[in-house]
C-alpha positions in Angstrom: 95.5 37.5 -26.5 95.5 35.1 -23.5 99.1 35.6 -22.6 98.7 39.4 -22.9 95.3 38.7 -20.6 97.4 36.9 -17.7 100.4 39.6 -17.7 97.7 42.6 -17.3 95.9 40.3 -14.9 99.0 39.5 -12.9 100.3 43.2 -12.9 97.0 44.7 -11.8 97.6 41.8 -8.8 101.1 43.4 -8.5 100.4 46.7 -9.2 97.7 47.9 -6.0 99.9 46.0 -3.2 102.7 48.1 -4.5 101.3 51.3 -4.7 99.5 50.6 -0.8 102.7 49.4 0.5 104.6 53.1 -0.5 101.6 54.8 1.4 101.4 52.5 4.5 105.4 52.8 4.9 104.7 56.4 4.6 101.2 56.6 7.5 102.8 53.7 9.6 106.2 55.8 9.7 107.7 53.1 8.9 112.2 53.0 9.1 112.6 54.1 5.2 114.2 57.3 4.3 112.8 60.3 5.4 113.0 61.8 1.9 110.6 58.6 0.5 107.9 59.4 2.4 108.5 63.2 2.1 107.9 62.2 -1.6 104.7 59.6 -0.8 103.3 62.9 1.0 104.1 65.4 -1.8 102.9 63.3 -4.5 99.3 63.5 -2.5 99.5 66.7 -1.7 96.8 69.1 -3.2 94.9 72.2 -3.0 95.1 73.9 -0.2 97.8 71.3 1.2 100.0 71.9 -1.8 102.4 74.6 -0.2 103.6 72.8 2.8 106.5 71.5 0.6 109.1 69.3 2.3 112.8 70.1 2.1 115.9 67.8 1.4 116.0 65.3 -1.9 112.2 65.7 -2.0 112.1 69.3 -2.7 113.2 69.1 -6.0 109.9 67.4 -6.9 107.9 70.6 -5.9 108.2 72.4 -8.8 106.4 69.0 -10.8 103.2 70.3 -10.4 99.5 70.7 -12.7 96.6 72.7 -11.9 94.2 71.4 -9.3 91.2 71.9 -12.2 92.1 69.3 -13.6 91.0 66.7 -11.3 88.1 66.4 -13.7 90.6 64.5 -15.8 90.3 61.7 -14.0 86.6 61.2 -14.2 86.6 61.9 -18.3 89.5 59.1 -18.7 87.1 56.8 -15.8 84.1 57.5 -17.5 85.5 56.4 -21.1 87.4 53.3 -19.7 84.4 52.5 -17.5 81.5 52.7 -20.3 83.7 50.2 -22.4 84.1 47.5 -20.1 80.5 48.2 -19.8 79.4 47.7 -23.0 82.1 44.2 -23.4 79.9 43.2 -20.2 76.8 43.6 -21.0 77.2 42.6 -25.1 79.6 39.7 -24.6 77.8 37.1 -23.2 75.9 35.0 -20.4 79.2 34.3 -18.5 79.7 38.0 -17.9 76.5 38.6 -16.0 78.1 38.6 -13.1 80.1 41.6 -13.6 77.2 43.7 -14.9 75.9 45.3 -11.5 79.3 46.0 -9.8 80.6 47.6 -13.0 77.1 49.9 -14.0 77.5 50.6 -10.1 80.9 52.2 -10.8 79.8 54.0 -13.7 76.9 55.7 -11.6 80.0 56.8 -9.4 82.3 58.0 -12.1 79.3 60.1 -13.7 78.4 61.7 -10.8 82.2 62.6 -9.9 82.5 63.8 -13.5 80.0 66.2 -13.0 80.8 67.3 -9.4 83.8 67.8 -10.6 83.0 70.3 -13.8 79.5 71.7 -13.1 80.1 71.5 -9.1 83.6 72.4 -7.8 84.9 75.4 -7.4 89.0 75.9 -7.4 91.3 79.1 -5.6 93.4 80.4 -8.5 96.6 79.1 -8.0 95.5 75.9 -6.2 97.8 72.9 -7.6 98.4 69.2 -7.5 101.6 67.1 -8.3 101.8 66.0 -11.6 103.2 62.5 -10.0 99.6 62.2 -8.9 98.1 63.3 -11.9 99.7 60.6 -13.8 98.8 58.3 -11.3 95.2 59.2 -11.0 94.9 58.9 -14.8 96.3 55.4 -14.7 94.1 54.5 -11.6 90.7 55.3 -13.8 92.0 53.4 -16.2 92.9 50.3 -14.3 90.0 50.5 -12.0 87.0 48.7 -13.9 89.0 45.7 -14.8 90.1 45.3 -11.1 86.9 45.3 -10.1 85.9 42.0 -12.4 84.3 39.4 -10.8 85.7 37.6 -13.6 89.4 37.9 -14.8 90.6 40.2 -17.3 91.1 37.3 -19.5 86.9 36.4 -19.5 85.9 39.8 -20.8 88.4 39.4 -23.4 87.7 36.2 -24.3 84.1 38.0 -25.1 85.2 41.0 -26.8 84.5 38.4 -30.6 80.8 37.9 -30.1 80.3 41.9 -29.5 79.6 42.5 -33.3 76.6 39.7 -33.3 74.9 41.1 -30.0 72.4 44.4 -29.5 70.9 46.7 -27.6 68.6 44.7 -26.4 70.8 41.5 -25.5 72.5 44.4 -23.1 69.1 45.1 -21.7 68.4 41.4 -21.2 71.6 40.6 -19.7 70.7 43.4 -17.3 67.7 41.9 -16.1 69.1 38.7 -15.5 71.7 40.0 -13.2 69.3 41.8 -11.5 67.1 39.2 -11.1 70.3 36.7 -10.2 71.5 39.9 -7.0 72.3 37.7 -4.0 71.6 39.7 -0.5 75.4 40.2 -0.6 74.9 41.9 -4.0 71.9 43.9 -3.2 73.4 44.8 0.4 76.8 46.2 -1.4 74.7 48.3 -3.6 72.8 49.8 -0.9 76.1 50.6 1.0 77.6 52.3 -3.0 74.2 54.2 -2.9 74.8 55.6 1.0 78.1 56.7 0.4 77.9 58.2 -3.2 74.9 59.8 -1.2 77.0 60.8 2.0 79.6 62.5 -0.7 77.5 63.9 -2.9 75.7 65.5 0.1 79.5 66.5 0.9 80.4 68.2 -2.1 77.4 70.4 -2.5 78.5 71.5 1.0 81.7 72.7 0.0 80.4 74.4 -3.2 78.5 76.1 -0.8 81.3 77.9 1.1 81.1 81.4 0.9 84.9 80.7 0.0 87.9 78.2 0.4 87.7 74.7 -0.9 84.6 75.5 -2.8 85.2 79.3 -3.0 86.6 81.8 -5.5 89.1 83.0 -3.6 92.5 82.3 -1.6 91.2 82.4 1.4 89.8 79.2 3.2 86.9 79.0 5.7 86.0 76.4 8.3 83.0 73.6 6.3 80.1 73.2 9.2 76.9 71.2 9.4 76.4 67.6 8.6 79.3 65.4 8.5 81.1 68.5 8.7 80.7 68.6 12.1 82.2 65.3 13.3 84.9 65.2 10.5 87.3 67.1 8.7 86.9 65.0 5.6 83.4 63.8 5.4 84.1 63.4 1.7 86.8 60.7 1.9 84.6 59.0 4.4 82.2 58.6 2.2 84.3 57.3 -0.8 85.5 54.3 1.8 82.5 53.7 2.4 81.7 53.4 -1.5 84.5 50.8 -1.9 83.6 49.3 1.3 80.0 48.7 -0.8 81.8 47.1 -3.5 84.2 45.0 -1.5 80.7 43.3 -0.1 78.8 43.9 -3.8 81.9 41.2 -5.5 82.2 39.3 -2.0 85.9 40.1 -2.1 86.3 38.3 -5.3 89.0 39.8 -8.6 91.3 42.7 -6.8 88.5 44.5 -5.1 90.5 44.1 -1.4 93.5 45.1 -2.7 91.6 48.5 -4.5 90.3 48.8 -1.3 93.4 48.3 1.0 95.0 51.5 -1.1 92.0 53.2 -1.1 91.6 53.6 2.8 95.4 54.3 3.2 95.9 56.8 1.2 92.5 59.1 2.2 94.1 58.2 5.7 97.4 59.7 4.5 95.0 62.6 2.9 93.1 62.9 5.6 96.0 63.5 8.1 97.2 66.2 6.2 93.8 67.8 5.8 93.2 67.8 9.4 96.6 69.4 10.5 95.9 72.0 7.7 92.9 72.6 9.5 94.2 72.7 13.2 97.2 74.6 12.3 94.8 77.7 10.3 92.4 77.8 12.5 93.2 78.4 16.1 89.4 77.8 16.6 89.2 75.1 14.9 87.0 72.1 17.1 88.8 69.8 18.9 86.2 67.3 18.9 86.1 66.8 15.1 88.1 64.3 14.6 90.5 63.7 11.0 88.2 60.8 9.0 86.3 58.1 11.1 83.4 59.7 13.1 84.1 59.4 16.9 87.1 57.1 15.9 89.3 58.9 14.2 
């Protein structure tokens, strides 16, 4: 069990650099060959970016695609993986106290996304994603609670024996005490998760709202005004920097949380680009002033 600890330790430390590298070769136009990042953009195109396919070598990977519906996917398979590192946390132990707030703040996240995502978004008939990025979403959810362990992979296994002997209220104790035990850091990094699950949430409910388009029933896209709306074309990936910016601060950097991050911003940047050229190039109207991600920035 240790040695297979330490591999899936070591490949989570292997596995975000990789995947953030092939995005920032891909923003940074980097020298590589065109049709790579042709294929780094197709694999994150969605919705209603999906059918600006490239051509050359890359093309042949349009016709790889799943329904944009599923996106709820991801949550289900975050929200399962999630709840049982969870339960190993708060069942296995004093050492793992640590890792209780950071890892109930992520379920709190994955919940709410769940249910955005099935009781809240709305999809056009037709609208698609890549199923490269499907697969890939589904293995982030799943990798994503043990990278953000305070503790390695190799502690909450370590734990996993005494589960059997502990109860519901050991959990419930073992919350306390790491509430009690929140540094400012800790309790600062919360408040930032909190404003941005806020922020997005707030975002969502906006695009719902659309009479059509992103949140509509139809084909046909509209322009999303009001709020963040108005100084951003992507309020919505904002905000979910802005969450893992709150738990970059909530672990104090420690376990992979700055790598998680470092992919995370990159590729809603790479997202975000496309978004906002979608935007520009539909709507001749379309305000100049708003800028693509970063309010006044960007």
């Amino acid at each position: 069990m240790p040695a297979a600890c330490e591999v899936l330790q070591l490949g989570l430390r292997l596995f975000w650099p990789a995947c953030t590298a092939a995005v920032a070769l891909t923003v940074l136009d980097a020298p590589v060959p065109a049709a790579f990042k042709a294929a780094v953009r197709l694999s994150a195109a969605r919705g209603k970016t999906w059918g600006e396919q490239p051509a050359g070598g890359a093309a042949l990977l349009a016709g790889l695609s799943v329904p944009h519906a599923w996106f709820w996917h991801f949550y289900a398979v975050g929200v399962a993986a999630n709840s049982a590192t969870l339960a190993a946390v708060l069942l296995g132990g004093a050492a793992l106290i640590p890792a209780v707030l950071p890892i109930a703040a992520l379920q709190t996240h994955l919940l709410r996304r769940l249910l955005e995502s099935t009781c809240l978004a709305r999809y056009p008939p037709g609208a698609r994603m890549h199923l490269f990025a499907y697969l890939f979403g589904l293995a982030y959810y799943v990798l994503l609670s043990c990278s953000l362990l305070p503790c390695s992979v190799c502690a909450l296994a370590s734990a996993l024996p005494s589960l059997h002997n502990s109860s519901a209220g050991a959990a419930l104790g073992r919350m306390r005490d790491a509430a009690a035990a929140a540094s400012p850091a800790a309790l600062l990094g919360l408040a930032i998760v909190a404003a941005g699950q806020a922020l997005q949430g707030a975002s969502h409910v906006q695009l719902a709202r659309l009479p059509s388009g992103e949140g509509g029933a139809g084909n046909a896209y509209v322009v999303p005004r009001g709020g963040l709306f108005d100084l951003v074309s992507c309020p919505h990936y904002f905000a979910e920097i802005v969450i893992y910016v709150g738990f970059a601060v909530l672990l104090k950097g420690r376990g992979a949380v700055l790598l998680v991050l470092a992919w995370v911003v990159l590729n809603l940047v790479l997202g975000a680009r496309a978004m906002h050229a979608w935007y520009r190039r539909k709507f001749d109207g379309y305000p100049r002033s708003r800028k693509a991600l970063v309010p006044f920035v960007w």
